[in-house]
C-alpha positions in Angstrom: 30.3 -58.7 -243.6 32.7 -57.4 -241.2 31.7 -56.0 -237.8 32.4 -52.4 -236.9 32.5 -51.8 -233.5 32.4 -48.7 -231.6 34.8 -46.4 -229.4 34.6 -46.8 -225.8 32.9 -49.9 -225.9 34.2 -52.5 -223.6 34.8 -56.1 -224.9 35.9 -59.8 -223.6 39.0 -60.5 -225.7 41.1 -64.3 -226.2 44.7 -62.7 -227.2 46.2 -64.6 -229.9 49.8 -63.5 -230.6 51.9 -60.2 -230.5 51.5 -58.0 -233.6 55.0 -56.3 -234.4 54.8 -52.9 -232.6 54.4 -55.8 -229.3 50.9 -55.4 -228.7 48.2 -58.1 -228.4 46.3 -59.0 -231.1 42.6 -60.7 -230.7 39.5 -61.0 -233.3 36.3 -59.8 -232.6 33.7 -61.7 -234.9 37.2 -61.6 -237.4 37.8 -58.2 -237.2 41.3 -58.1 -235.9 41.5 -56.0 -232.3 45.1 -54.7 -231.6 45.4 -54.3 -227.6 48.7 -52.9 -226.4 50.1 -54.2 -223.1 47.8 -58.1 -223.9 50.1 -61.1 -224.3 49.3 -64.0 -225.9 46.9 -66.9 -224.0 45.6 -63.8 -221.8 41.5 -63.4 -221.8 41.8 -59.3 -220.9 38.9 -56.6 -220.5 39.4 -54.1 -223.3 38.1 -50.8 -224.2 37.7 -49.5 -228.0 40.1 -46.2 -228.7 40.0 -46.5 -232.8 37.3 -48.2 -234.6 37.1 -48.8 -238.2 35.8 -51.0 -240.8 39.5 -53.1 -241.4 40.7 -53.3 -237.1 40.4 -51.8 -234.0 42.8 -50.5 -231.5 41.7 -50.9 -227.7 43.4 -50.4 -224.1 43.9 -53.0 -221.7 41.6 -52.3 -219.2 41.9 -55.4 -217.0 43.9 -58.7 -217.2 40.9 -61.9 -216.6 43.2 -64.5 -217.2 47.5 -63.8 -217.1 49.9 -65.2 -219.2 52.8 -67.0 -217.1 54.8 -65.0 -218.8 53.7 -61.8 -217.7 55.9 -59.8 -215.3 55.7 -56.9 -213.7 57.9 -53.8 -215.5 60.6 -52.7 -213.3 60.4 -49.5 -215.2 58.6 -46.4 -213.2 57.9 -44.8 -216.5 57.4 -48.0 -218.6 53.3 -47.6 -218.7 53.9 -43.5 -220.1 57.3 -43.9 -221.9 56.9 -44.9 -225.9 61.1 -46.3 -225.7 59.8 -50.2 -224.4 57.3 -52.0 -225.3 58.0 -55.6 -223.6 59.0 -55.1 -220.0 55.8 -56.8 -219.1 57.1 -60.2 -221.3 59.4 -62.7 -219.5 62.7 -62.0 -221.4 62.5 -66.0 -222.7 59.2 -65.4 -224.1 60.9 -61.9 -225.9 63.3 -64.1 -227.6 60.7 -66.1 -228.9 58.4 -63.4 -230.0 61.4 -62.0 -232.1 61.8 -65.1 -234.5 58.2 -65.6 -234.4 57.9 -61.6 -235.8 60.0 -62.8 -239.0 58.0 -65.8 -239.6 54.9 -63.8 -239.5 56.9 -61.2 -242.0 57.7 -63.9 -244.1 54.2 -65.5 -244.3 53.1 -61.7 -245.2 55.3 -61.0 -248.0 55.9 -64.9 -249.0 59.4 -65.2 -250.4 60.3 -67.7 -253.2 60.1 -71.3 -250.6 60.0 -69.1 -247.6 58.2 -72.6 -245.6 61.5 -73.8 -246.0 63.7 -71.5 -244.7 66.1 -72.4 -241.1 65.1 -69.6 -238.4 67.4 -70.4 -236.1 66.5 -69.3 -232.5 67.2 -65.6 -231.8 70.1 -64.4 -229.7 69.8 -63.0 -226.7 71.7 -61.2 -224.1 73.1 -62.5 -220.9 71.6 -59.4 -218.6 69.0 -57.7 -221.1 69.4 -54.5 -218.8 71.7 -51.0 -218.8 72.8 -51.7 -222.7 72.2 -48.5 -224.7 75.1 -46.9 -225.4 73.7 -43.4 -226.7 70.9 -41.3 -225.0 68.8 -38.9 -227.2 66.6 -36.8 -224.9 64.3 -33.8 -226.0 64.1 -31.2 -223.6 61.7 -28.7 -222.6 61.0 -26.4 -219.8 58.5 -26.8 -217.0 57.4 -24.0 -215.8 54.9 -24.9 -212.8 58.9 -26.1 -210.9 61.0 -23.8 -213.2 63.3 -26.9 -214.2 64.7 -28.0 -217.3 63.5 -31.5 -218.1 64.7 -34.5 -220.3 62.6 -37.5 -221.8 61.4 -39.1 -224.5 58.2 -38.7 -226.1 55.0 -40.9 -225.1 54.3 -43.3 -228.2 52.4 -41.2 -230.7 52.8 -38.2 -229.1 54.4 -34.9 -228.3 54.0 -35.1 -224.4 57.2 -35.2 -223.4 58.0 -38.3 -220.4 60.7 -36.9 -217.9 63.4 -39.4 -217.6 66.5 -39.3 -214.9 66.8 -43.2 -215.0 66.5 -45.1 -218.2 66.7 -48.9 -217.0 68.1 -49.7 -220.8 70.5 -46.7 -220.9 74.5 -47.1 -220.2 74.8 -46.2 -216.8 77.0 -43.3 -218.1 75.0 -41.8 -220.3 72.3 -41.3 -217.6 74.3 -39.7 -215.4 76.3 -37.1 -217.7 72.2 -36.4 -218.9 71.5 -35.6 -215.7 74.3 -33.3 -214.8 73.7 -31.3 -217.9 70.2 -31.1 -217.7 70.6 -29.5 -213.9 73.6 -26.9 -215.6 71.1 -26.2 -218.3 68.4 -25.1 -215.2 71.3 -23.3 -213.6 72.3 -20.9 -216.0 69.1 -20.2 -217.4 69.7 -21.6 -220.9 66.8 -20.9 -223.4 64.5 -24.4 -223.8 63.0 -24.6 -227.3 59.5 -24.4 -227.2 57.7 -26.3 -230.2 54.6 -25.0 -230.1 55.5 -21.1 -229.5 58.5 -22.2 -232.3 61.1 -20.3 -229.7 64.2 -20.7 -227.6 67.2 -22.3 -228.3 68.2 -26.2 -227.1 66.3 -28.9 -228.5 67.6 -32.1 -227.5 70.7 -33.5 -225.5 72.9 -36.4 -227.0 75.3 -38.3 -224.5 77.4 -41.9 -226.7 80.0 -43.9 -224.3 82.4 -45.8 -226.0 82.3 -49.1 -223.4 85.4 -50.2 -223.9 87.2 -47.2 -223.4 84.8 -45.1 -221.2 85.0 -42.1 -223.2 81.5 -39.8 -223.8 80.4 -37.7 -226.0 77.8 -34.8 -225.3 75.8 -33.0 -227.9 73.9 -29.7 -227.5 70.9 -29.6 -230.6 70.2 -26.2 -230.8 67.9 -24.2 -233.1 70.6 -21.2 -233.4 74.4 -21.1 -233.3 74.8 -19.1 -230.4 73.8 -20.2 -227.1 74.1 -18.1 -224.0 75.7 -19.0 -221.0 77.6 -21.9 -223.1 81.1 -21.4 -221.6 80.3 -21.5 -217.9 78.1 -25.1 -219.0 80.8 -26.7 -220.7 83.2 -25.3 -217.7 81.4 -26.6 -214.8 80.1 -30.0 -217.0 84.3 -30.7 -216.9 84.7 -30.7 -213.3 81.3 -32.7 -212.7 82.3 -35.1 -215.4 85.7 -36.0 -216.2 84.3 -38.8 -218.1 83.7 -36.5 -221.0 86.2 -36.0 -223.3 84.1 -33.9 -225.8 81.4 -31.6 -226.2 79.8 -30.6 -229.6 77.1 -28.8 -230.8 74.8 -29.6 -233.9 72.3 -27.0 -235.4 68.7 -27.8 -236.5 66.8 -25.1 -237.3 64.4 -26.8 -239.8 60.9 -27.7 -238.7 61.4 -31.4 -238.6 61.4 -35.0 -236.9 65.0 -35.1 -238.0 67.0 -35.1 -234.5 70.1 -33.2 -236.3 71.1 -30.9 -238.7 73.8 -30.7 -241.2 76.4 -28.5 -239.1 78.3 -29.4 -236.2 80.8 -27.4 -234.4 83.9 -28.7 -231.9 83.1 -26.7 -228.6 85.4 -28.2 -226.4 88.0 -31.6 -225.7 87.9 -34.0 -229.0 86.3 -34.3 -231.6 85.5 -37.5 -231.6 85.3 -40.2 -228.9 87.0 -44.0 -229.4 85.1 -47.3 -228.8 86.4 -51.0 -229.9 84.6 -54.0 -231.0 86.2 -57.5 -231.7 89.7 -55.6 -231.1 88.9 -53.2 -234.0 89.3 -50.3 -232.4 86.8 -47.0 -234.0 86.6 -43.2 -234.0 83.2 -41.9 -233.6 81.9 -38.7 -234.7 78.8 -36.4 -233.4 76.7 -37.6 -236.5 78.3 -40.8 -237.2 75.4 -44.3 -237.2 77.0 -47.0 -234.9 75.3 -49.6 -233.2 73.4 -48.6 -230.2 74.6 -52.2 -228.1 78.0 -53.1 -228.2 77.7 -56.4 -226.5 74.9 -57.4 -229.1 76.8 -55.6 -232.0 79.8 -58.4 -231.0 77.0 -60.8 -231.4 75.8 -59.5 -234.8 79.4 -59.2 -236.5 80.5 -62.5 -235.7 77.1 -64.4 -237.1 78.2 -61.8 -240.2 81.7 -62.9 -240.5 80.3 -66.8 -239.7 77.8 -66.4 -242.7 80.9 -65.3 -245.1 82.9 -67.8 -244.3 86.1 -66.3 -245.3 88.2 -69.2 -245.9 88.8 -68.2 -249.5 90.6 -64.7 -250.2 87.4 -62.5 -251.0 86.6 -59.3 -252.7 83.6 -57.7 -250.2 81.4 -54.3 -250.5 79.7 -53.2 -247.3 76.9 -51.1 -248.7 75.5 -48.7 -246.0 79.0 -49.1 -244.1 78.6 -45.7 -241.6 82.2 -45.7 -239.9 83.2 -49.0 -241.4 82.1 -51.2 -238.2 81.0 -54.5 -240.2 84.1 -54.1 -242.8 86.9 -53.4 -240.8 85.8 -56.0 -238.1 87.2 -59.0 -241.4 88.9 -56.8 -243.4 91.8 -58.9 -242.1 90.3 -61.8 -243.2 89.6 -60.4 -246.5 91.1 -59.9 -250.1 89.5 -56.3 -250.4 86.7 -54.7 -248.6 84.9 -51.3 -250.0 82.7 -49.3 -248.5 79.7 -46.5 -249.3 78.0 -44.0 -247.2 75.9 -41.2 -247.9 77.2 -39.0 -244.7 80.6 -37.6 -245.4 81.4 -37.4 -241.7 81.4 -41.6 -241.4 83.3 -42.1 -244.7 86.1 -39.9 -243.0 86.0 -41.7 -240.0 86.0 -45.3 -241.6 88.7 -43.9 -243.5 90.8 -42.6 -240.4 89.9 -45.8 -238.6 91.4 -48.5 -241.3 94.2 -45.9 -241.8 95.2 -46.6 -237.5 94.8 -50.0 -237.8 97.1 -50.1 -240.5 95.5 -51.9 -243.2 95.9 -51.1 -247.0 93.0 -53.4 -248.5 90.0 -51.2 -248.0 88.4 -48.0 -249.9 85.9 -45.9 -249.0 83.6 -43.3 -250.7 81.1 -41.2 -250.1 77.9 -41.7 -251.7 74.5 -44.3 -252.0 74.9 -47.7 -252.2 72.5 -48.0 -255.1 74.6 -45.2 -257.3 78.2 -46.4 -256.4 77.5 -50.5 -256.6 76.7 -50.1 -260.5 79.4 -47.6 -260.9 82.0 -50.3 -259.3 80.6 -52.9 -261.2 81.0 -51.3 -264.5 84.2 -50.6 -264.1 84.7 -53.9 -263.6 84.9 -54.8 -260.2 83.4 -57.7 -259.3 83.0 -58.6 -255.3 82.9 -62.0 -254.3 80.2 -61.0 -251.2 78.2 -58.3 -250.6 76.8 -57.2 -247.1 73.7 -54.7 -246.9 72.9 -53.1 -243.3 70.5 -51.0 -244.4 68.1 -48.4 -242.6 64.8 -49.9 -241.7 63.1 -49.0 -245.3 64.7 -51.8 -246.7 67.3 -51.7 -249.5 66.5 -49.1 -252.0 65.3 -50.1 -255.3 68.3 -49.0 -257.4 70.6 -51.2 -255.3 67.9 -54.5 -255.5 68.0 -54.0 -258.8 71.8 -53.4 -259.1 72.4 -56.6 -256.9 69.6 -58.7 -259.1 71.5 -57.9 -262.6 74.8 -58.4 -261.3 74.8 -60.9 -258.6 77.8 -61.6 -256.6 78.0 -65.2 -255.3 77.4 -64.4 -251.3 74.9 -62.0 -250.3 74.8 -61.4 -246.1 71.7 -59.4 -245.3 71.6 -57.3 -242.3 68.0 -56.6 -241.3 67.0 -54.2 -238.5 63.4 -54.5 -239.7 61.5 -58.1 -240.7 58.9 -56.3 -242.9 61.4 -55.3 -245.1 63.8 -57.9 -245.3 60.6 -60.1 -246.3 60.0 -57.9 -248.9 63.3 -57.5 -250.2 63.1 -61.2 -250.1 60.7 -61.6 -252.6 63.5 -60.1 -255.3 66.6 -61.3 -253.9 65.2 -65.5 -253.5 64.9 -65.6 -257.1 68.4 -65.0 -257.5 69.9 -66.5 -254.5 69.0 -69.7 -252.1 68.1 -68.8 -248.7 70.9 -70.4 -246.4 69.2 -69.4 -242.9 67.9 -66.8 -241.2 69.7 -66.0 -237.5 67.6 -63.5 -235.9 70.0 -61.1 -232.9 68.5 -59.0 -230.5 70.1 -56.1 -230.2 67.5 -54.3 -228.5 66.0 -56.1 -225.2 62.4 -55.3 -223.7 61.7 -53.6 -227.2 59.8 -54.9 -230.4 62.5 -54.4 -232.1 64.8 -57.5 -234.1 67.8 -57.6 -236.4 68.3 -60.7 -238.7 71.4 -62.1 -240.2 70.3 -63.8 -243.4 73.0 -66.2 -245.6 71.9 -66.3 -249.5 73.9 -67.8 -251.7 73.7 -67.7 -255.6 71.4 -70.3 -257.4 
């Protein structure tokens, strides 16, 4: 029988490995103990903050024995701030924690011959620092100073962590935050207050395209009009030439969802350029793209590697947001199509390929898992088919879609190892695992995108 233990009891704990949020994990008579801020080979002092029959949580409470991998954060914030979770961990050591995440995903969810499979060594970046190319900071009001403030949330939690230097943000994007965040104290502008459910400005946005130094803010509001707006925007232009636009996007819906379906142009364009791998891209206020664009170079060319575009091949990018993955081989390729369920990105993909001048790609708006089958029946049969999906995984109507009607190259792009391995499980049936080439696009974080090569059986 298991042992339960109790909160605020203090224990002795050997750390065993990193569980995939990052934090230590350790067994107490085989319960499993999850200790955030432990690193493997560490004997720590913990206390007990969630006890219950399956595992425990604890806090660190004292380090007996340090890893020699430990370092110390050079984050102010990094023990408060939910953003990083790996500052502590040598950046070598990160690198090896993320291919050791997707073997411990794959021994979870066991793929057909998953002992088999080549994890090649994960990717990693030059200077791990300053690489975040889009800021998304909730604001709020504090009173005891009278200032407006700008953070992110502590991890599981609404307590809002003031931020004026994020050591993973664009230099850029810190800076334009700032400057608006003192304009928004200045004239007075309303702060939305969750709990009262009043005011106005929820969150600031701030994207830089690094290759052409152009940024984009974005004022999240609750309602469409927003005092003192004019003299903001007015005085943000002379502070900050670097910003050739401004928009503002309305949520008014109680909800975790950053933004809401309407944006309006308040000032400059109304979208801001960036290029990758020469492709040059037009990005909207609500369009996905990759939050490091030194990593996303990374992550396109292990994609275009894995196609291996020698022959003349028909290719659908399913979940393409502004067409970042398609355009960068549509050159290469015989035909590229594209799906998105955001009209806003399937106008921009379209714009883009339209300036680079190439006549081999369509795009449509819609799921992936409604247009594929649609395509397919009308005959259309791609050689390759890439999936980027969101971190749920593919959606079931698309597995299935791909499992019926297999094309013979499948490249998977996973920003989430729990459910790639599970999407695994349907698609090794079909197709032979080639490799698995882990990328990380997000230093000092748990976080880990996979490239994975299948091939048809």
């Amino acid at each position: 029988m298991a042992v339960q233990l109790k909160t605020n009891q203090s224990l002795t704990l050997k750390i065993k490995r990193l569980g995939i949020n990052g934090e230590g994990i350790a067994y107490y008579k085989r319960l499993i103990v999850f200790v955030k801020g432990a690193l493997p080979k560490e004997t720590v002092i913990a206390k007990i903050t969630k006890a219950t029959p399956r595992y425990a949580e604890a806090a660190l409470i004292r380090v007996k024995e340090a890893s020699p991998d430990r370092i110390i954060p050079p984050c102010p914030v990094y023990e408060e701030c939910g953003g990083c979770q790996l500052q502590h961990l040598a950046y070598k050591q990160q690198l090896i924690f993320k291919k050791d995440l997707l073997k411990q995903a794959l021994e979870k969810y066991k793929p057909e011959g998953f002992q088999k499979y080549e994890l090649r060594n994960t990717l990693g970046m030059e200077d791990p620092w300053r690489y975040r190319n889009k800021a998304q900071f909730q604001l709020r009001k504090n009173d005891k100073i009278n200032q407006v403030e700008a953070g992110l949330y502590q991890s599981d939690s609404h307590h809002l962590v003031p931020i004026t230097d994020c050591l993973v943000q664009q230099p850029a994007t810190q800076k334009v935050m700032n400057t608006a965040v003192q304009l928004l104290t200045k004239y007075s502008i309303p702060i939305y207050d969750e709990r009262r459910n009043s005011g106005i400005l929820r969150t600031l946005m701030v994207r830089v395209g690094i290759e052409t130094g152009e940024v984009q803010l974005v004022l999240i509001s609750k309602t469409k009009k927003i005092p003192q707006v004019n003299a903001l925007v007015r005085e943000l232009n002379q502070r900050c030439p670097e910003v050739v636009s401004i928009m503002q996007n309305i949520q008014d819906k109680k909800t975790s969802l950053i933004m809401g379906d309407e944006t309006i142009h308040l000032w400059g364009k109304e979208a801001i350029n960036e290029k990758i791998n020469q492709v040059s891209f037009e990005l909207s206020a609500r369009a996905f793209f990759q939050l490091n664009p030194v990593q996303t170079k990374v992550l396109y060319h292990e994609a275009l590697k894995a196609l291996d575009l020698k022959q003349d091949k028909t290719i659908v990018d399913a979940y393409c947001g502004v067409g970042t993955i398609g355009l960068s081989l549509a050159d290469q390729a015989k035909e590229v199509r594209g799906m998105d369920i955001v009209p806003q990105a399937i106008e921009d993909a379209q714009k883009n390929a339209a300036k680079m001048g190439l006549t081999n790609t369509h795009y449509e708006v819609g799921s992936a898992e409604v247009l594929l089958p649609k395509w397919l029946r009308e005959g259309f049969k791609p050689d390759a088919i890439i999936v980027d999906p969101p971190r749920t995984g593919l959606d079931e109507k698309l597995l299935d879609a791909i499992v019926k009607q297999p094309s013979q190259q499948l490249i998977y792009v996973s920003c989430n190892v729990s459910t790639l391995a599970r999407d695994l499980k349907a698609l090794a049936k079909i197709y032979t695992v080639d490799y698995l080439q882990s990328v990380d696009m997000f230093p000092q974080t748990a976080r880990c995108e996979v490239v994975v090569k299948l091939t048809k059986k």
